[in-house]
C-alpha positions as CSV (number, residue, x, y, z in Angstrom):
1,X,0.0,0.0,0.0
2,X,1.0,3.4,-0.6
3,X,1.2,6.4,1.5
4,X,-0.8,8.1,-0.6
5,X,-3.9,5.2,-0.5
6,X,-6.6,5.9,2.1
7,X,-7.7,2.6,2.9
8,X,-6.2,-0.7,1.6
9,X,-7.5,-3.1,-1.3
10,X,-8.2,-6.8,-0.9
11,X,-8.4,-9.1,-4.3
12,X,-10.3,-11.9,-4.4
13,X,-8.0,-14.6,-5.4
14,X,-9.6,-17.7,-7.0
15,X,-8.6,-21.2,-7.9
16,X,-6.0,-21.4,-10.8
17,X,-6.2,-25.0,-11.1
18,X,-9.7,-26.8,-12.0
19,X,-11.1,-30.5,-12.5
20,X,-13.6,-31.0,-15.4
21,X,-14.5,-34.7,-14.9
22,X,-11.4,-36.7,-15.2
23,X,-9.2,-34.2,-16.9
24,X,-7.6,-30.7,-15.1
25,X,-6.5,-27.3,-16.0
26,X,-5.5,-24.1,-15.3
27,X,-6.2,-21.1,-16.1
28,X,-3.9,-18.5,-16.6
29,X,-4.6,-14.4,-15.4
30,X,-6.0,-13.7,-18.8
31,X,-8.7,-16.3,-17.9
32,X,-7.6,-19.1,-20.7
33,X,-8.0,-22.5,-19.7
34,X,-4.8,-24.2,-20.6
35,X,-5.2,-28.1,-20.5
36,X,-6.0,-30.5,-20.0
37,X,-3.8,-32.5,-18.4
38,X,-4.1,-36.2,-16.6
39,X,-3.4,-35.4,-12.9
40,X,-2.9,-32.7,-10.4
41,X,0.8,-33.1,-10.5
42,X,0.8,-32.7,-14.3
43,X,-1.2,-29.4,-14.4
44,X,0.7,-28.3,-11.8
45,X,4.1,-28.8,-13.2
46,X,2.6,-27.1,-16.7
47,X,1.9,-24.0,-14.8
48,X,5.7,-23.6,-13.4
49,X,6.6,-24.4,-17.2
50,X,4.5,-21.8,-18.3
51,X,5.1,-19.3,-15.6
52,X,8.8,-19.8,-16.4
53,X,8.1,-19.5,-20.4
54,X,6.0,-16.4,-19.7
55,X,9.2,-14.7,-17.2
56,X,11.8,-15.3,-19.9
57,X,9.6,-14.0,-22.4
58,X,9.4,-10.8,-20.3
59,X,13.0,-10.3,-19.5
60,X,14.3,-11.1,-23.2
């Protein structure tokens, strides 16, 4: 928060990975589903990969 802000804000943060049926994604802060993937452990490990791809992307 600044100095400048009167009061503070609070976000609402919600769930960046979800389970349709049997298969799960996650959506990124655009709001695109990307998926879908087989497991938890898959979609999670997509998201670091594309968090990572996204960063270099940024800083090249």
């Amino acid at each position: 928060m600044r100095s400048t802000d009167k009061e503070s804000i609070h976000f609402k943060r919600s769930p960046r990975y979800i389970n349709l049926g049997d298969q799960w994604y996650f959506k990124t802060r655009e709001g695109d589903l990307l998926g879908p993937y087989n497991s938890i452990t898959q979609v999670h490990s997509a998201a670091q990969d594309f968090v990572v791809l996204i960063t270099n992307k940024l800083h090249s």
